[in-house]
N, C-alpha and C positions, 0 to 999 in steps of 0.2 A: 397448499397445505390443507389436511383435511379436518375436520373438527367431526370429534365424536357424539351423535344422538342421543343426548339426554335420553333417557329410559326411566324414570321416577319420578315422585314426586319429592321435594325439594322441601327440609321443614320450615317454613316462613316466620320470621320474625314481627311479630306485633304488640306494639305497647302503645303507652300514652304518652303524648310528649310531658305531662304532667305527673306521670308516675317517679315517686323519687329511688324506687328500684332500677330504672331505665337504663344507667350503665352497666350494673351487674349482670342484668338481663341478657344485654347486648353481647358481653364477653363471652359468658354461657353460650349463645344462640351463635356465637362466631365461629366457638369451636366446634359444635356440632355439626356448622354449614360448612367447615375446612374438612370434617370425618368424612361428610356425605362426598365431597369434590372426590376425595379420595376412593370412596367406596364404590362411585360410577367411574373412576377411571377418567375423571379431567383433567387435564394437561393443561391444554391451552389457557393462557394466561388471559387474552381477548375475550373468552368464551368464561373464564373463572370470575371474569369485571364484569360482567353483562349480569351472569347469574347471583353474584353477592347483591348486586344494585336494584334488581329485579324480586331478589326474594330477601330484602332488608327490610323492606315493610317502609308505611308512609312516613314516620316519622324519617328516617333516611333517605327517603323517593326527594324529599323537601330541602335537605339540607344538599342533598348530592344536585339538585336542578341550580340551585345559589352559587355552588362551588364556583371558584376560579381555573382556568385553565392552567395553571400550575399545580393546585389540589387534586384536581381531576387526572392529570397526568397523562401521556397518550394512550392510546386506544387499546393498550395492548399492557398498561400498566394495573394489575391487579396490585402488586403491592402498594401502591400508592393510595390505589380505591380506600381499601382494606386499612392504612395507617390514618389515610382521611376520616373515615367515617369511624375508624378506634376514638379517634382524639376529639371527635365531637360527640360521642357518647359517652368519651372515660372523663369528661368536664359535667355530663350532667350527673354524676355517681355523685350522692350523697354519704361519705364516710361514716357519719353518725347513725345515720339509718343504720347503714349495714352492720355495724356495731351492736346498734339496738337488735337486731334480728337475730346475731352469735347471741348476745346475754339472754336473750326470753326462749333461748333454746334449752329445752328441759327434755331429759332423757325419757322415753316413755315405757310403760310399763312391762313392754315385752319384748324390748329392744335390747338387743347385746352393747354391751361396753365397744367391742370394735363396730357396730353400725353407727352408736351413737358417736364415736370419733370421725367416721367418717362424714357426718351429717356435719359436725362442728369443724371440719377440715374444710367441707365447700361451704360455708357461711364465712370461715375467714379467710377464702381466700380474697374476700372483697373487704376487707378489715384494714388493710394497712398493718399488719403487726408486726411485719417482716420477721427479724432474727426471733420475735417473745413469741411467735406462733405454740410452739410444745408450750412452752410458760400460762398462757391467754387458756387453751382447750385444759389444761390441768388444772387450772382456777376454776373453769364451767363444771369439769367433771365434780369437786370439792361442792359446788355450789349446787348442783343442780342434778347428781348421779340419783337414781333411784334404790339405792341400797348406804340404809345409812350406817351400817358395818362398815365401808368401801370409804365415805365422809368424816367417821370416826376416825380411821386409821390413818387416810390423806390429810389430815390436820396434824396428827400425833406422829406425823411423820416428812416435815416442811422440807428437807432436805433431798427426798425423792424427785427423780425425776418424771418426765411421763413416762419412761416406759417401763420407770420401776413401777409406780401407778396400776399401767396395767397390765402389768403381772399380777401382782395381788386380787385385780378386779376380774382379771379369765381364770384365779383358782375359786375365787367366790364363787364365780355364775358355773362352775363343775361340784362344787362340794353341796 
């Protein structure tokens, strides 16, 4: 079987084992490094383990040299790599962090309502809020929108939802 010649360079994942961002980080860097497989055209599965293990960075170099050969999985198991090394960085995710990092997110000055959504969509998706996600960003927006027309009306009006929200908030930023 042949294995195709990496051609790039590969974005490498690096943090601190003490950083309390570390799992969010890693989910993020996971997806990017599953876009790139995809982008160079990686198939092979042998060849997909080597390069996640290889460009996970030390904190992972350490935990993957510990592994057991059942965690490890054979030689040709990327799935397994890849659930390994998930579930030992989605244990060091600090929920409340990330929480803390959605609430002190404040819409800035020259940012649209749909950017600032999308800023407070990748901040919770490390939140935990499952099903209250629309609920959680329509509280932030209420609390921390930069137009306080937008604040006014989102109080005076508790029964909206987000996307009645922002409607009202894309005729604002046009008039």
């Amino acid at each position: 079987m042949a294995i195709s010649m990496v051609c790039g360079n590969f974005t490498k994942f690096s943090a601190s084992k003490d950083d309390p961002n570390l799992g969010a980080k890693f989910t993020d860097w996971l997806e990017r490094f599953e876009n790139e497989l995809v982008a160079w055209g990686i198939k092979d599965d042998c060849q997909k383990k080597a390069l996640l293990i290889s460009n996970a960075g030390d904190v992972a170099w350490e935990k993957w040299r510990t592994c057991t050969t059942a965690e490890k999985g054979d030689e040709k198991a990327y799935t397994t790599a890849k659930k390994t090394l998930s579930e030992y960085f989605d244990k060091q995710r600090d929920p409340d962090f990330e929480i803390t990092k959605f609430r002190k997110c404040f819409q800035k000055s020259e940012q649209s309502i749909d950017a600032y959504v999308t800023e407070l969509r990748a901040l919770a998706k490390h939140c935990d809020f499952g099903e209250r996600v629309d609920n959680e960003i329509k509280l932030q927006i209420k609390l921390h929108c930069t137009s306080s027309r937008l604040r006014r009306k989102a109080f005076a009006e508790p029964q909206w939802e987000l996307e009645d929200l922002l409607k009202y908030a894309r005729a604002l930023e046009v008039s």
